[in-house]
Phi, psi and omega in degrees: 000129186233170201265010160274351207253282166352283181284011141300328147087182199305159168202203200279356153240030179203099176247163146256144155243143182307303185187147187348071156358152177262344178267097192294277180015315188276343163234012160273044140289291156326302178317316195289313188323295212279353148316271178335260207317228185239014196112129189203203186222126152244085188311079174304174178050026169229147164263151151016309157289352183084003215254139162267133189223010172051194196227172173249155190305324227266008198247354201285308201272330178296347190274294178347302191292311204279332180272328193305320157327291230266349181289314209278349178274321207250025179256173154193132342297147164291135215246141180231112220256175171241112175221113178213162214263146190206130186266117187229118181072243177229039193229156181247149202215172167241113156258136197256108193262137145248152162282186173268137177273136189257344188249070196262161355254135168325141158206149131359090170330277181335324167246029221022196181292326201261351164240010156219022157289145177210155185207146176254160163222115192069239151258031155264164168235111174280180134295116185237139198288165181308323171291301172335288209297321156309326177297315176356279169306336182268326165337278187287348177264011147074061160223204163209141133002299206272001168255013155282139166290136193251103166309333220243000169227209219189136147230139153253185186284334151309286188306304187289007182281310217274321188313277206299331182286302199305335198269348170295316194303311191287324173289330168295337181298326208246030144294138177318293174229185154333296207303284177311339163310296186286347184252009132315118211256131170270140212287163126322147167296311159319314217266310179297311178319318195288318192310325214061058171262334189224179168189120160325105199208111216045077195012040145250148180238138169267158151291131169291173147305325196278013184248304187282337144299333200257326171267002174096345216279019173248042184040247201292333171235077188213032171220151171267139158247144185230155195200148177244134197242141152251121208133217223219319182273148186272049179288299184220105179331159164243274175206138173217141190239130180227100172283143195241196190057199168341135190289334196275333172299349178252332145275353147302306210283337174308306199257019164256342188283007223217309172309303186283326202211038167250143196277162178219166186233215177224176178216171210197102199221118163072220203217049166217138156336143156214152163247138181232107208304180215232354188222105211303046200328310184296338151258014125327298184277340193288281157017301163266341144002271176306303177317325176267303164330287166299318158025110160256143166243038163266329173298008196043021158228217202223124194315133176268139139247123168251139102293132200238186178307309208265313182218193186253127156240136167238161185218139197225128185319147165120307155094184171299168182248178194304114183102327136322109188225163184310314164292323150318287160358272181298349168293331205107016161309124191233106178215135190254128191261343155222117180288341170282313199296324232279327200273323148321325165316286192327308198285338175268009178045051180254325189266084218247014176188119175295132158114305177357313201277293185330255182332209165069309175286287185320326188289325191283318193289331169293293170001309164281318176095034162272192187273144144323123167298135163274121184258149175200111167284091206275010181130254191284004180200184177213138164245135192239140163250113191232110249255144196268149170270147195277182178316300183314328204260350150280325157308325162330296210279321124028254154286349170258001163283316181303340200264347165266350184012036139227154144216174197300145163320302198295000182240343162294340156304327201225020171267139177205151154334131189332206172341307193205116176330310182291345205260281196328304177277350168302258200342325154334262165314291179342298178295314185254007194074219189284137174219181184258168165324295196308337191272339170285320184291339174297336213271318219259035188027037166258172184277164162338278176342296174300325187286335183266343155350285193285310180280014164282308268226298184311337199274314169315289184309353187070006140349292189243164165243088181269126204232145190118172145286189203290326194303308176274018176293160204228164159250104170257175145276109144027000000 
């Protein structure tokens, strides 16, 4: 413990006491807390102020003995603290080390579990609800929430056959091309078991949670809801929205809904015109992504996308997961909170590198010359903020884009077209007539993928007409 550590003052792994409570109560709250978690410090001798005021020597090792009693009288399970006497200036402090606990959840004998779970956020100590404390349990035996069976429905052999075509159509939409397209394998039942989308029991097969999330089937909260604010506050409607259905078909429509109501500015490559969102779209949707794949839905509540004057926020029930801290994170720390959904993301290639995404995102939005995504671990959620450029710094950006009048493979991925994609390659075709995947994604800075995504989907809608094999294939208009 150092007097820079101190003076950062509490946080969600570190509180202080002037000196020991004569009530062990008041601070094996914390003691439980920083169990549950990732682990903390509780500092006998700083004050409030952060002031180091010491212990007095001749009390240090008898203090020692009285917390170490009181973790082993009021803990469950037991907790095994590191408690030593540590000299900062010229005052002596106690430090109470606890881990992260392998057996959650801690709780207060006295007050049993459900009035004696305790957990932190920020530099405070809670309570933890009844949902927390089931996520707990599935935490530590390394399961999910969403690879439990869900008692309360039925699958047939219909379904999961109607399961399994939708989830092909949609993972052949996000292939890079044709080619790749056709050697997507439509999944199995086996496949959903393994994922622990469904599961067997006494040859029967059940549907999981991750089965009953993916399809949407818990109504009001089976939805992402989105909203546009005016202001900075969660003050005055714009506008809003709440999508149902396919989970994945609810983070497209999430993130077009995102798309639809972001400033774009232009550039200028070559004698041509290109519009560019104001915001990175490939870490836009990775976000909502993210937001769902982590999800807890024991919380009974619901992934947020707000737009505000000022930034994008999504939020997502839950908080970090055990072992997970915000720096890790932006490192490539990779930890998944629900395992059905997460392995169904993969096969549909909404999901393409565990860890990836963080670091990935942070690169594009400096790229952009935006503010650092804000992460904020709220406990019971996690929120991400991703803060919009202000007028000025988009006319900057603007213009030193026009004056290089190229930019990187990774930002031609996320240069895309005004409002609505389709209206863009409609406009497209109109003009130059029938054309191929390579020549829209070159004109719209979109990737390969995304562009044969959107015109497979237009050819479905009757829109367009694709006439060829896979190599000469063309686009037209209807």
């Amino acid at each position: 413990m150092t007097i820079e550590e101190i003076l950062r003052g509490e946080s969600k792994d570190l509180e202080f006491k002037e000196k020991l409570p004569e009530d062990s109560k008041k601070y094996m709250k914390t003691i439980v807390a920083f169990s549950n978690g990732d682990g903390g410090r509780l500092i006998i001798g700083v004050n409030d102020d952060r002031e180091v005021v010491g212990v007095e020597q001749t009390a240090v090792f008898s203090m020692i003995d009285k917390i170490t009693n009181a973790i082993s009288d009021s803990c469950e399970p037991l907790i095994i603290p590191d408690i030593a006497p540590q000299a900062v200036g010229d005052k002596t402090v106690i430090v109470v080390e606890i881990s992260a606990g392998r057996q959650r959840p801690y709780y207060l004998k006295s007050l049993g579990m459900d009035k004696g779970t305790f957990i932190r956020t920020a530099g405070s100590t809670r309570l933890a609800d009844r949902p927390f404390i089931q996520e707990m349990y599935y935490e530590d035996e390394n399961r999910s929430f969403d690879n439990v069976v869900n008692k309360d429905i039925e699958v047939t052999d219909a379904d999961i056959k109607s399961f399994c075509e939708d989830m092909k159509k949609e993972a052949q939409r996000n292939c890079m091309d044709e080619k790749d397209a056709k050697k997507v394998k439509t999944p199995t039942k086996n496949n959903l078991i393994t994922w622990g989308i469904l599961k067997e029991e006494n040859g029967v097969v059940r549907p999981t949670y991750a089965y009953y999330y993916l399809r949407g089937l818990d109504g009001v909260m089976s939805q992402i809801q989105c909203a546009v604010f005016k202001g900075n506050t969660r003050g005055i409607f714009v506008d809003k929205r709440e999508y149902e259905g396919n989970l994945w078909e609810q983070v497209e429509q999430a993130y077009q809904f995102v798309l639809r109501n972001i400033h774009l500015g232009a550039r200028i490559k070559g004698i041509h015109r290109q519009d560019v969102y104001e915001l990175p779209p490939e870490s836009i949707r990775e976000l909502i992504i993210n937001a769902v794949v982590n999800c807890s839905f024991l919380q009974r509540s619901l992934v947020q996308v707000a737009i505000y004057d000022n930034r994008l926020e999504i939020s997502s029930p839950g908080g970090l997961m055990p072992g997970v801290t915000i720096e890790k994170m932006k490192e490539g720390f990779s930890k998944v909170r629900n395992h059905g959904i997460a392995n169904a993301f993969v096969y549909m290639n909404l999901i393409e590198q565990w860890g990836s995404g963080i670091p990935k995102i942070l690169a594009q939005t400096k790229e952009y010359g935006l503010p650092e995504v804000e992460f904020i671990d709220m406990g019971i959620a996690l929120r991400v903020n991703m803060y919009r450029a202000l007028p000025e710094d988009e006319k900057q950006a603007i213009k030193a884009s026009n004056k290089k009048q190229a930019i990187s493979d990774n930002s031609k991925r996320q240069t895309i077209k005004a409002s609505d994609s389709r209206t863009m390659f409609t406009e497209y075709m109109s003009q130059h007539g029938a054309s191929t995947t390579a020549e829209m994604a070159e004109f719209s800075g979109l990737s390969p993928q995304r562009t044969r995504a959107i015109l497979s989907k237009m050819v479905d809608d009757g829109i367009i007409i694709a006439e060829g094999s896979n190599k000469t294939r063309k686009y037209r208009l209807q």
